[in-house]
C-alpha positions as protocol buffer text, in pm:
chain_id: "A"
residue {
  index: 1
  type: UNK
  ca { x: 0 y: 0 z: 0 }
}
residue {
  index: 2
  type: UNK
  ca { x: 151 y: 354 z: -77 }
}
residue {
  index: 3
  type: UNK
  ca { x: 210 y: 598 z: 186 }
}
residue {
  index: 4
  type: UNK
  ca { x: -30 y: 872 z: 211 }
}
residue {
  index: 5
  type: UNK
  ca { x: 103 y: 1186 z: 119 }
}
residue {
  index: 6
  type: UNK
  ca { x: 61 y: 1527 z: 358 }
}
residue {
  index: 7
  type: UNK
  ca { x: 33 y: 1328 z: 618 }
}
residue {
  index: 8
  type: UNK
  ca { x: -81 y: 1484 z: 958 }
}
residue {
  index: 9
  type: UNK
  ca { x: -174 y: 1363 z: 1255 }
}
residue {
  index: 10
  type: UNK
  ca { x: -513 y: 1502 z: 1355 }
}
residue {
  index: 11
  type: UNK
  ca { x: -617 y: 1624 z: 1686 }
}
residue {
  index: 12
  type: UNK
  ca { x: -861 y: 1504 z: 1901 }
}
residue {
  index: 13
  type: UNK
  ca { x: -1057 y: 1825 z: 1904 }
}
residue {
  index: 14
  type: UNK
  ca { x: -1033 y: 1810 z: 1544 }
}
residue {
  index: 15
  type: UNK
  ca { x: -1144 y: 1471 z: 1449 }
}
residue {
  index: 16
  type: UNK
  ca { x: -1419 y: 1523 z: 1759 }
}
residue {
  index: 17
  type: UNK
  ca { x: -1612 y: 1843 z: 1564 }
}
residue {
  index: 18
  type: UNK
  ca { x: -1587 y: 1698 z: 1233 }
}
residue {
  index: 19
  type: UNK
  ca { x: -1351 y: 2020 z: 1117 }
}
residue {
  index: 20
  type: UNK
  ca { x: -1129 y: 1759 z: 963 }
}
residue {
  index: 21
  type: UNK
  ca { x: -1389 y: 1644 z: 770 }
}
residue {
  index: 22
  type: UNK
  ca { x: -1639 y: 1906 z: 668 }
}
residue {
  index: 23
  type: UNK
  ca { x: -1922 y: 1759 z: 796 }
}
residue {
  index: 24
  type: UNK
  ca { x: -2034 y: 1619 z: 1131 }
}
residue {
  index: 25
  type: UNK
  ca { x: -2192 y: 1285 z: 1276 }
}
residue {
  index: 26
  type: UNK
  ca { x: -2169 y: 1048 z: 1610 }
}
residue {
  index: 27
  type: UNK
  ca { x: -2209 y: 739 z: 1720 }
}
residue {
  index: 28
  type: UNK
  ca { x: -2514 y: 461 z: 1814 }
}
residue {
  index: 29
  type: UNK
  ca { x: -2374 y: 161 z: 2064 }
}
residue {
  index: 30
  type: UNK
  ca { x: -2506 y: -163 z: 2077 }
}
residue {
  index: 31
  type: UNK
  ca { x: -2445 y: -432 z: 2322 }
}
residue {
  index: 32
  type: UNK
  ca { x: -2234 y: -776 z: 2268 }
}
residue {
  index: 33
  type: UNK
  ca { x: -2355 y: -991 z: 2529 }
}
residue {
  index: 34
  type: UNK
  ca { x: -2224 y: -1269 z: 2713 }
}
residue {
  index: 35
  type: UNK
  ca { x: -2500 y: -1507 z: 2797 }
}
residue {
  index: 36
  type: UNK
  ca { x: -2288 y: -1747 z: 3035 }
}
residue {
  index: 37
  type: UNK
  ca { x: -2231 y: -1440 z: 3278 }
}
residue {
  index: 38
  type: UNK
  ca { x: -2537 y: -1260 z: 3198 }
}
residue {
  index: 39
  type: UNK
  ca { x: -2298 y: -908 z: 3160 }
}
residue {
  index: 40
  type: UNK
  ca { x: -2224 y: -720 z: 2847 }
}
residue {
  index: 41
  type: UNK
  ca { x: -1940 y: -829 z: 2684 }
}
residue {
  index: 42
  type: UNK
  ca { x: -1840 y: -484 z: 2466 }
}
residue {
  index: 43
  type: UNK
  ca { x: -2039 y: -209 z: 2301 }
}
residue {
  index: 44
  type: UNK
  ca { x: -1995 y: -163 z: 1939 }
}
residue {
  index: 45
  type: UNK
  ca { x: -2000 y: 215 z: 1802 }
}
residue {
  index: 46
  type: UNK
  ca { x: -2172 y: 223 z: 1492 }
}
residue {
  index: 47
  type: UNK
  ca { x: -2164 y: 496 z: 1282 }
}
residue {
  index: 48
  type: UNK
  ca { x: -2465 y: 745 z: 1287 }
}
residue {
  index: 49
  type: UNK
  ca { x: -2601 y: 1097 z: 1099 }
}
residue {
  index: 50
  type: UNK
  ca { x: -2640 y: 1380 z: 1376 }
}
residue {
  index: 51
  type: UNK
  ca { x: -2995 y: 1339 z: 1570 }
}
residue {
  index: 52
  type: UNK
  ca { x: -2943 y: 960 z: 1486 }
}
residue {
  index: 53
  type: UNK
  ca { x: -2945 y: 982 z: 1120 }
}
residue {
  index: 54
  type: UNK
  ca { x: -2913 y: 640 z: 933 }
}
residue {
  index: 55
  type: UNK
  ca { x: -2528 y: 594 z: 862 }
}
residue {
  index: 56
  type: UNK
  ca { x: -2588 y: 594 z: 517 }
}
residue {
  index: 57
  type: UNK
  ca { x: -2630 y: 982 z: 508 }
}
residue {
  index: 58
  type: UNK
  ca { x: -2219 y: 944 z: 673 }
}
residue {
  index: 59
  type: UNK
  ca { x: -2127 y: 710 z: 428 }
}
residue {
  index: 60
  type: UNK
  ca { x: -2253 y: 902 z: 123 }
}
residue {
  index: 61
  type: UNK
  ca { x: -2001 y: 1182 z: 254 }
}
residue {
  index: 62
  type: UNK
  ca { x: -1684 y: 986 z: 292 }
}
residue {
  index: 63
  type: UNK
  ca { x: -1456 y: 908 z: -60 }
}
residue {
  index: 64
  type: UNK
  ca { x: -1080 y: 837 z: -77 }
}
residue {
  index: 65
  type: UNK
  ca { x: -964 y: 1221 z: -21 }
}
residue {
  index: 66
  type: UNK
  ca { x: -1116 y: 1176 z: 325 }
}
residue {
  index: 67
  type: UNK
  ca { x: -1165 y: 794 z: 389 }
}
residue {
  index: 68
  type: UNK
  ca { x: -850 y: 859 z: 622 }
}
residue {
  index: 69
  type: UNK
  ca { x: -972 y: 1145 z: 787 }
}
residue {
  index: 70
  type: UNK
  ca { x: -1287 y: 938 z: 857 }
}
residue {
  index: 71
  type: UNK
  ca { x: -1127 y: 635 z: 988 }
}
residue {
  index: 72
  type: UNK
  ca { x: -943 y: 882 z: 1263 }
}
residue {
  index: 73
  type: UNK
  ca { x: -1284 y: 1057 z: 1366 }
}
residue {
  index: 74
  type: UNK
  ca { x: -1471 y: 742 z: 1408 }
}
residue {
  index: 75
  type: UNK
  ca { x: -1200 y: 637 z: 1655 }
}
residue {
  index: 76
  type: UNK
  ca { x: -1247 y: 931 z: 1898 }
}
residue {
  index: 77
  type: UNK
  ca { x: -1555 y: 998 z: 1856 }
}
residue {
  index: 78
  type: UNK
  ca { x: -1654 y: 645 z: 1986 }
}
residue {
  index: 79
  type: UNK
  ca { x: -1360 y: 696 z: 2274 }
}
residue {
  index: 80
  type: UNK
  ca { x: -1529 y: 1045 z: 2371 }
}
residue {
  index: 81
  type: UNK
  ca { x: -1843 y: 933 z: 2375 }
}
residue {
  index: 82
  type: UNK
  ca { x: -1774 y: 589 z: 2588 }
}
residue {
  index: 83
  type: UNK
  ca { x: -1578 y: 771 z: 2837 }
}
residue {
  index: 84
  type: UNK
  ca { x: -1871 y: 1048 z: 2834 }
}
residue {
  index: 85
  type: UNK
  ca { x: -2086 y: 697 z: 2907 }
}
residue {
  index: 86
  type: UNK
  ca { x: -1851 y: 526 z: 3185 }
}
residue {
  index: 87
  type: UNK
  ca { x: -1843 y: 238 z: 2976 }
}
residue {
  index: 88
  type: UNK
  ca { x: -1750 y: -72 z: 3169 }
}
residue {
  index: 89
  type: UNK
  ca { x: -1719 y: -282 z: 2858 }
}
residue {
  index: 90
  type: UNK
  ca { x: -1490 y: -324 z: 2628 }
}
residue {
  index: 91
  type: UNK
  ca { x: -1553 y: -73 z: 2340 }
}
residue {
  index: 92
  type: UNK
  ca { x: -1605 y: -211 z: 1987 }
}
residue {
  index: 93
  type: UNK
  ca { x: -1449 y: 10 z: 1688 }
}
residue {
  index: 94
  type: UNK
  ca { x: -1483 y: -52 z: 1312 }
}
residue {
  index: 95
  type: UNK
  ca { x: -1180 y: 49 z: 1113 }
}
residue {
  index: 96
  type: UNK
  ca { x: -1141 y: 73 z: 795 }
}
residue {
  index: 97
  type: UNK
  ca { x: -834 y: -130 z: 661 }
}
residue {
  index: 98
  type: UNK
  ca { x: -723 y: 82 z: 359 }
}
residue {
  index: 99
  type: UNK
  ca { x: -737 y: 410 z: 559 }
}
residue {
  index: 100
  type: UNK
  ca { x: -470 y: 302 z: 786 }
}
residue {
  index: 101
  type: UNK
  ca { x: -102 y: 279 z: 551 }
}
residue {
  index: 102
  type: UNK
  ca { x: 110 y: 313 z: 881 }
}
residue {
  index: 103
  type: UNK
  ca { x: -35 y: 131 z: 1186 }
}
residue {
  index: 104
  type: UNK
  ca { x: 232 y: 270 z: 1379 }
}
residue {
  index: 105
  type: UNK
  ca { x: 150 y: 643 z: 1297 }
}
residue {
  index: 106
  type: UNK
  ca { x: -234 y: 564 z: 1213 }
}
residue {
  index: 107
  type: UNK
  ca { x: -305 y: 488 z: 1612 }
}
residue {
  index: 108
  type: UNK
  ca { x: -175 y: 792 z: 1756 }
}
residue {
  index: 109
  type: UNK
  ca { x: -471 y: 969 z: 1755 }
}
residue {
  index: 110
  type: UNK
  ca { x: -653 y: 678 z: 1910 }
}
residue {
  index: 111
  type: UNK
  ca { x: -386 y: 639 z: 2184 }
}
residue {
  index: 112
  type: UNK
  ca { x: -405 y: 1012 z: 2258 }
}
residue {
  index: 113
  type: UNK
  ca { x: -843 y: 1031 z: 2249 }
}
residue {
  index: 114
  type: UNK
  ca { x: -752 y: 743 z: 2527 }
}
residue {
  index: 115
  type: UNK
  ca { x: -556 y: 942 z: 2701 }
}
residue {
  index: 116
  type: UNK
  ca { x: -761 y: 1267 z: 2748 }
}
residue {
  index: 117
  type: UNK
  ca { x: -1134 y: 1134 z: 2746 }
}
residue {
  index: 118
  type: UNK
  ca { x: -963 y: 842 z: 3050 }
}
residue {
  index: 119
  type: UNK
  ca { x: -1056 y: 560 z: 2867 }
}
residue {
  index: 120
  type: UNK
  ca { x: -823 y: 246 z: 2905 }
}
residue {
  index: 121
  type: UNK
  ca { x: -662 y: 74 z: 2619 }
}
residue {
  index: 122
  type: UNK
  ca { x: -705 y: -281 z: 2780 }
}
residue {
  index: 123
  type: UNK
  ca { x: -1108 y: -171 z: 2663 }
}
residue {
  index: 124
  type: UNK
  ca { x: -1098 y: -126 z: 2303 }
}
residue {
  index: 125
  type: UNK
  ca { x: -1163 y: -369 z: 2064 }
}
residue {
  index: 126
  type: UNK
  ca { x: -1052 y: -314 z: 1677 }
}
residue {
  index: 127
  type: UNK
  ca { x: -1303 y: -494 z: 1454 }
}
residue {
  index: 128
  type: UNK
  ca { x: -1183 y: -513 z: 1103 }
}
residue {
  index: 129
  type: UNK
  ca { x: -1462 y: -589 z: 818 }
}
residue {
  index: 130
  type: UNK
  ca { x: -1417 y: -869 z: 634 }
}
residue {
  index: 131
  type: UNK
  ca { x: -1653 y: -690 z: 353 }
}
residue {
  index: 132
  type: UNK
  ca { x: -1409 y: -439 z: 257 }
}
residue {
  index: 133
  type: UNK
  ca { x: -1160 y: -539 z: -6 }
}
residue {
  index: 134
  type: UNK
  ca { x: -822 y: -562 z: 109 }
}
residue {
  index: 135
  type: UNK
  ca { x: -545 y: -684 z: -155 }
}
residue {
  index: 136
  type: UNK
  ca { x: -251 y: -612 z: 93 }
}
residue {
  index: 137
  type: UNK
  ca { x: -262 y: -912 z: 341 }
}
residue {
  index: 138
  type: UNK
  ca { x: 58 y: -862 z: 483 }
}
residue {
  index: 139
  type: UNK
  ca { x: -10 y: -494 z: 566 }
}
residue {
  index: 140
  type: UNK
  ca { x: -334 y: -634 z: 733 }
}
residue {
  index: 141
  type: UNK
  ca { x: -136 y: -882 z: 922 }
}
residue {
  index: 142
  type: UNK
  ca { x: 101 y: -586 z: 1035 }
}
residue {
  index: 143
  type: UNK
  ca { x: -209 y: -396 z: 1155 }
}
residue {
  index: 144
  type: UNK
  ca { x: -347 y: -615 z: 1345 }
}
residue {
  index: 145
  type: UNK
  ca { x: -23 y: -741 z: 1484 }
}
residue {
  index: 146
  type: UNK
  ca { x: 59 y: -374 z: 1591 }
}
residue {
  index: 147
  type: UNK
  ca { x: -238 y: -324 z: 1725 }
}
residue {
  index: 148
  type: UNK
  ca { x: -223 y: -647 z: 1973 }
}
residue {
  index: 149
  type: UNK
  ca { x: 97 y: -523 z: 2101 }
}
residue {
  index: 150
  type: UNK
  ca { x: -27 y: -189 z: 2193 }
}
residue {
  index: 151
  type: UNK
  ca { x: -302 y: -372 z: 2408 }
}
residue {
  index: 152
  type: UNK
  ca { x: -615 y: -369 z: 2214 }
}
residue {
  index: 153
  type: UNK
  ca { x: -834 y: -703 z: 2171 }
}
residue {
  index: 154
  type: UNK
  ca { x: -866 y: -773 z: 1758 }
}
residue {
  index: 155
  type: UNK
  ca { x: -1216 y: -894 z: 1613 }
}
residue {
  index: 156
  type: UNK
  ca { x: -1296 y: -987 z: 1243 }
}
residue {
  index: 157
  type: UNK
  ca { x: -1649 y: -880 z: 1157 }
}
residue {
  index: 158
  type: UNK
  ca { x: -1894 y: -1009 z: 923 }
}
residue {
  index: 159
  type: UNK
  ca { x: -1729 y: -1351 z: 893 }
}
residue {
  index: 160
  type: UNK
  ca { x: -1868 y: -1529 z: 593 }
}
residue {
  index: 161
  type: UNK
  ca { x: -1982 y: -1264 z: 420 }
}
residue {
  index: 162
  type: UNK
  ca { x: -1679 y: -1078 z: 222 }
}
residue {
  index: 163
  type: UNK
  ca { x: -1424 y: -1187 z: -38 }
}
residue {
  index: 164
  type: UNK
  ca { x: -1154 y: -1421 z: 118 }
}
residue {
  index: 165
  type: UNK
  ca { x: -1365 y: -1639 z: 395 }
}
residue {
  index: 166
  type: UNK
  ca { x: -1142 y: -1916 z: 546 }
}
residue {
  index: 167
  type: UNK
  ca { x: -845 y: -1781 z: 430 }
}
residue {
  index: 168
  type: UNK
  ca { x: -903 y: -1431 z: 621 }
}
residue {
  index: 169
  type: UNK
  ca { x: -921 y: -1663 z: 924 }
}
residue {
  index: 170
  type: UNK
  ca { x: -605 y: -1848 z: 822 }
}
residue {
  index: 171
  type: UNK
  ca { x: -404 y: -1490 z: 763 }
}
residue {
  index: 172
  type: UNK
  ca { x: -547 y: -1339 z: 1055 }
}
residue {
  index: 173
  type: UNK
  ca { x: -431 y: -1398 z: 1463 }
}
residue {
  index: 174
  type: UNK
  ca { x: -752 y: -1183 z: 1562 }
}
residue {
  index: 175
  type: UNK
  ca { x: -865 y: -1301 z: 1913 }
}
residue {
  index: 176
  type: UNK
  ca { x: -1253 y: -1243 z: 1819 }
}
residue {
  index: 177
  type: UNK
  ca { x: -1453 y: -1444 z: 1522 }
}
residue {
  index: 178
  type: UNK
  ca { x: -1823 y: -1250 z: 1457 }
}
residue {
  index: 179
  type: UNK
  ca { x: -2037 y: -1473 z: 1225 }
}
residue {
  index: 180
  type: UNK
  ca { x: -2207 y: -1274 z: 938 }
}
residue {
  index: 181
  type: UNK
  ca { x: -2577 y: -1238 z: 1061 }
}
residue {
  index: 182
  type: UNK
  ca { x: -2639 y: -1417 z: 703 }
}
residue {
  index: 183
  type: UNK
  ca { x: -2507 y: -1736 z: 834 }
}
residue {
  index: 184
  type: UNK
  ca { x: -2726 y: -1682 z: 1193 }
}
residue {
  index: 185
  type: UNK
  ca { x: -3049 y: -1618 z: 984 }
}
residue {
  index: 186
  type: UNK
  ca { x: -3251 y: -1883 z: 1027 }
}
residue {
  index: 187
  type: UNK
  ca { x: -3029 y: -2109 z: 1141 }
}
residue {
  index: 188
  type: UNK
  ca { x: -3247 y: -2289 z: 1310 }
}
residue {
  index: 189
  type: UNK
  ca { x: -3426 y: -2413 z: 991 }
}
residue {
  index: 190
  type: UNK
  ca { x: -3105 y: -2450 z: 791 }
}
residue {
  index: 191
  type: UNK
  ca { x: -2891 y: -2735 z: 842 }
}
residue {
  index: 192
  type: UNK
  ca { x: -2604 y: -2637 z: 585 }
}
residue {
  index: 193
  type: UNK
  ca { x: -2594 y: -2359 z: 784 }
}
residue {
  index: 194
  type: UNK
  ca { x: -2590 y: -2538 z: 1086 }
}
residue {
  index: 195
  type: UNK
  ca { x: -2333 y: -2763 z: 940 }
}
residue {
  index: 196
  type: UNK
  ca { x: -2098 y: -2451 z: 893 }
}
residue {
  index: 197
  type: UNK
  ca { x: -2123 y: -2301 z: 1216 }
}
residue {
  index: 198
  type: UNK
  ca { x: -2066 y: -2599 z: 1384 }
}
residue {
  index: 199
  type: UNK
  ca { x: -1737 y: -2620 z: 1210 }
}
residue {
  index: 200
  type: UNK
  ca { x: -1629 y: -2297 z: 1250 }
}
residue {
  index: 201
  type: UNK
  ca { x: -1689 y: -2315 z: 1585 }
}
residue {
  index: 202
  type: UNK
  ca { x: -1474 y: -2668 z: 1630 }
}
residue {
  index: 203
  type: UNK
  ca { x: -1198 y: -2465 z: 1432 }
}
residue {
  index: 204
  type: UNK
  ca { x: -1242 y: -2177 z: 1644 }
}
residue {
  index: 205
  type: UNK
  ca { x: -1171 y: -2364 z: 1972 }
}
residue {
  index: 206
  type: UNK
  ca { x: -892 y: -2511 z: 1806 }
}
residue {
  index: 207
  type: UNK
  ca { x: -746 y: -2191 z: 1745 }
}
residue {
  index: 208
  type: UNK
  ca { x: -825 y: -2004 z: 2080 }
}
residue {
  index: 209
  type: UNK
  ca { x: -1058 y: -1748 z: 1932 }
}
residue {
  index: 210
  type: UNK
  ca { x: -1388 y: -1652 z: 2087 }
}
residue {
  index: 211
  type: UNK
  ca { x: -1674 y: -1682 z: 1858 }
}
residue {
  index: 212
  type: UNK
  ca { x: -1965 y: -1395 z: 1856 }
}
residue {
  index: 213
  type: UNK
  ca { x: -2328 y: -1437 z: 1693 }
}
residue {
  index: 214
  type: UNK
  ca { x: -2392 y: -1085 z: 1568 }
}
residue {
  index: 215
  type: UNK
  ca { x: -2761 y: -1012 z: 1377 }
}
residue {
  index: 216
  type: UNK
  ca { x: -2947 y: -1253 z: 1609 }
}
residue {
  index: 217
  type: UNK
  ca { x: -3351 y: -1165 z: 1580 }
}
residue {
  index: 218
  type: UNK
  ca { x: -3578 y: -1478 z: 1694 }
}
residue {
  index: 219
  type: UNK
  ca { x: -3528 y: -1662 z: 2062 }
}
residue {
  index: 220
  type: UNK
  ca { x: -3522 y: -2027 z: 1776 }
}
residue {
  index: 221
  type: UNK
  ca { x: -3198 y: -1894 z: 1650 }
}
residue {
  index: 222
  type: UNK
  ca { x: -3059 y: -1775 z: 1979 }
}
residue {
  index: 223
  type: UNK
  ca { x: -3107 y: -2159 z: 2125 }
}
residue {
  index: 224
  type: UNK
  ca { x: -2972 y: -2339 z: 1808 }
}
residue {
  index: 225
  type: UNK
  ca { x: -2651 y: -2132 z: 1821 }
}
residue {
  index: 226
  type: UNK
  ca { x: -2635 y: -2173 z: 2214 }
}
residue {
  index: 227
  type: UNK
  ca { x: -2672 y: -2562 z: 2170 }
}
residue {
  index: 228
  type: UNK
  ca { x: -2325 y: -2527 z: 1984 }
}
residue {
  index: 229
  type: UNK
  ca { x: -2166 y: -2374 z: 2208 }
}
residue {
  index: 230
  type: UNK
  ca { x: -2171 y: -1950 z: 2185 }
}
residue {
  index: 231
  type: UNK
  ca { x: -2154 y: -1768 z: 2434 }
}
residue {
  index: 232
  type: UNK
  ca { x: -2139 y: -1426 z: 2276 }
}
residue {
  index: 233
  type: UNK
  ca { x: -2438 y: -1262 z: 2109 }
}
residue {
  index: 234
  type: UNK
  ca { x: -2525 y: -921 z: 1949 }
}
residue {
  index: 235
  type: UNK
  ca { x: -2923 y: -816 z: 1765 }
}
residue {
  index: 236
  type: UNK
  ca { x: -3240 y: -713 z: 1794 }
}
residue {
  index: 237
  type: UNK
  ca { x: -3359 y: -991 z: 2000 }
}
residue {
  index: 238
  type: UNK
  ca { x: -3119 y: -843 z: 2318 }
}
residue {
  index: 239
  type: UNK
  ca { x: -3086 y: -470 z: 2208 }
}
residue {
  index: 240
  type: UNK
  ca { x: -3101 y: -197 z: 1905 }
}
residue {
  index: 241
  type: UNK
  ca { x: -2845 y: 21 z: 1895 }
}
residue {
  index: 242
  type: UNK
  ca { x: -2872 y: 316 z: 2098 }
}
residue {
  index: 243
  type: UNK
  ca { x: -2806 y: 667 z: 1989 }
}
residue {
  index: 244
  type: UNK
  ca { x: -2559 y: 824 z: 2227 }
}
residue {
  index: 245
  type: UNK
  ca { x: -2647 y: 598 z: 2486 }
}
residue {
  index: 246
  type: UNK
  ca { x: -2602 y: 251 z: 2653 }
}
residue {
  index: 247
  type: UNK
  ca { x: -2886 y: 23 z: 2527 }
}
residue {
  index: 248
  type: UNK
  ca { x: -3172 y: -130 z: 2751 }
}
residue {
  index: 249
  type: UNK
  ca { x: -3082 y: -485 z: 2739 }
}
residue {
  index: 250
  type: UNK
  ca { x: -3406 y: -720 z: 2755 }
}
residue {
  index: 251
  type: UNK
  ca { x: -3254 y: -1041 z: 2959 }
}
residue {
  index: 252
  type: UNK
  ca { x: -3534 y: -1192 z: 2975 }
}
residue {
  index: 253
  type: UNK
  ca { x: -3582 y: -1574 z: 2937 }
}
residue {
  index: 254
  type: UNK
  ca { x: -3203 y: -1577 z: 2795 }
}
């Protein structure tokens, strides 16, 4: 991947107003639960329009002259706003794997939101998208090897849903697996499905990485994928995401 030219690191204040962008937006959090402890697990920050937009009015906004920029504001926006919270969890960012060219230099801003919002390291989770294209493995492996040493937990998102499946898993030493709600639809109904799951999970275990359920709607899917096993869950049938706020979790018969 070619170095960005101009670089600059961005300030917190910066990235936190949007001025580094041009436009504005915050952050919804929903709730990764762990059902063997009955606590929440993490809190992911998904992206959201001012007044709790739909993030596709973000989205629309951000191209490759400011995918970077982007990337960086996400980051402390989700810090401010967890610290602003007391968060207890572990904090669950997205990042975008092509905005970052040096992991090295790329985190400082993170590290420093960290540092003046009070928000420990040890409780941020980096969630890379397997749905995003990324040619470079190697640089990906150097992220996400950088990234463990500075003390953050590592997460691949949407597994089974983006271009290089197994082989992302393979490349990869994240210490979090979240199944692509795809594969959890229905799953109850669908014994291929069923099939796969079950094998991911057995690979999974064999491979010391914790396995989260993410999209889970109906209470049939939430007891076929806790007969295999998870212990993790994130959806609609626990919590929606919650605009500037910590979610009310419904516990209830789980």
């Amino acid at each position: 991947m070619s170095e960005v030219k101009n670089y600059r690191e961005l300030g917190c204040q910066a990235c936190l107003n949007g001025t580094a962008l041009g436009f504005d937006f915050s952050m919804a959090f929903q709730p990764i639960l762990d059902l063997s402890t009955r606590t929440v697990f993490a809190q992911e920050a998904l992206v959201r329009g001012i007044g709790n937009l739909p993030a596709a009015t973000v989205f629309k906004q951000v191209n490759d002259e400011n995918r970077y920029a982007f990337d960086q504001a996400c980051r402390v926006k989700a810090v401010s706003l967890a610290a602003r919270l007391k968060m207890p969890s572990l904090l669950s960012i997205n990042f975008m794997p092509n905005a970052v060219y040096r992991p090295e230099l790329c985190i400082r801003t993170t590290l420093k939101a960290a540092e003046d919002f009070g928000f420990p390291i040890s409780r941020i989770m980096f969630e890379v998208t397997e749905s995003e294209r990324v040619d470079d493995i190697p640089h990906l492996q150097s992220i996400i090897r950088h990234y463990q040493q500075q003390g953050f937990t590592t997460a691949l998102d949407d597994f089974g849903a983006g271009f290089s499946g197994l082989n992302m898993l393979a490349d990869l030493h994240v210490d979090i697996l979240k199944l692509d709600m795809h594969l959890v639809r229905d799953i109850d109904k669908n014994g291929r499905k069923h099939a796969i799951v079950r094998g991911v999970m057995a690979t999974s275990e064999e491979l010391g990485i914790k396995v989260i359920a993410e999209g889970v709607e109906t209470p049939q899917e939430y007891v076929a994928l806790r007969e295999m096993g998870i212990n993790l869950f994130q959806g609609f049938l626990f919590a929606r995401p919650a605009y500037e706020a910590l979610a009310e979790i419904d516990w209830q018969n789980r």
